[in-house]
C-alpha positions in Angstrom: 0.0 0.0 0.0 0.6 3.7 -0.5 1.8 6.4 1.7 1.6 9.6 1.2 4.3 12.1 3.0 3.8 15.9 4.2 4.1 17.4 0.6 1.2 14.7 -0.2 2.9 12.8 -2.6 2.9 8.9 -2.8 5.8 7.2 -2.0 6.0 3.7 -2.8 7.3 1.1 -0.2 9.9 -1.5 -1.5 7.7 -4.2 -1.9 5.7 -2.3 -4.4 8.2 -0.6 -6.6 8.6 -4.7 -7.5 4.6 -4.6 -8.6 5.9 -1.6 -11.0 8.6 -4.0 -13.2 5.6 -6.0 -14.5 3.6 -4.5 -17.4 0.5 -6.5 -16.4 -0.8 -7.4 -12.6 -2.9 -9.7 -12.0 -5.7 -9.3 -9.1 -3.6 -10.3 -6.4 -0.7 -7.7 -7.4 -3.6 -5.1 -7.2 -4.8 -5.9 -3.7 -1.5 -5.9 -2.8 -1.0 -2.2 -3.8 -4.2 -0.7 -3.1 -4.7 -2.8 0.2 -8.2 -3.6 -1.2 -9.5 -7.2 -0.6 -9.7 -9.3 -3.9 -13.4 -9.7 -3.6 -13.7 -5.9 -3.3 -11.7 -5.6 -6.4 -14.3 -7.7 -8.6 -17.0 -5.8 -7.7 -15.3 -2.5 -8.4 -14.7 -4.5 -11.9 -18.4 -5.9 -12.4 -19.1 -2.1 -11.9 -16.6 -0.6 -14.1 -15.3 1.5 -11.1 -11.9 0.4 -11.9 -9.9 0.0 -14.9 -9.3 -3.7 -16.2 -8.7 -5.8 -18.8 -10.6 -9.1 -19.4 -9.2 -12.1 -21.2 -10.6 -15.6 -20.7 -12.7 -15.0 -17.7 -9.3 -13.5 -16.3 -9.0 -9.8 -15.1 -6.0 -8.1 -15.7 -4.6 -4.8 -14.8 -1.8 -1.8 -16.2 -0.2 -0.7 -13.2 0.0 2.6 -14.9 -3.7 3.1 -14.8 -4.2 1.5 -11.3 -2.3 4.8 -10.1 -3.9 7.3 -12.3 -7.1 5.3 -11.0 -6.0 6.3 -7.1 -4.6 9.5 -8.0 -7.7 10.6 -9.3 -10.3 9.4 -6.7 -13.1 7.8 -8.4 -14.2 6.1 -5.7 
């Protein structure tokens, strides 16, 4: 998960500047960084709240997007 410091902008703990060397996460790489349970993250999906990609019944995500998506606040 994200923190943010006193200028209010992220900084990324170790474990998730890893996440960031894949071009593609997979739903458990998302809960991960957002701290968001996995369940919680399909229904964000089934709702279009979040941005994914869906190939064979299998959601996938751009990390890229994941932070615009948390940066921005649609929820």
């Amino acid at each position: 998960m994200n923190n943010k410091d006193s200028g209010g902008v992220f900084v990324e703990k170790k474990k998730d500047s890893r996440l960031f060397d894949n071009r593609i996460w997979n739903i458990k790489d998302v809960s991960s960084y957002t701290g968001y349970a996995v369940g919680t993250l399909y229904n964000l999906a089934s709702k279009n709240l979040i941005p994914y990609i869906k190939k064979r019944g299998k959601l996938y995500f751009i990390p890229c997007q994941i932070q615009n998506w948390i940066e921005e606040g649609d929820l």
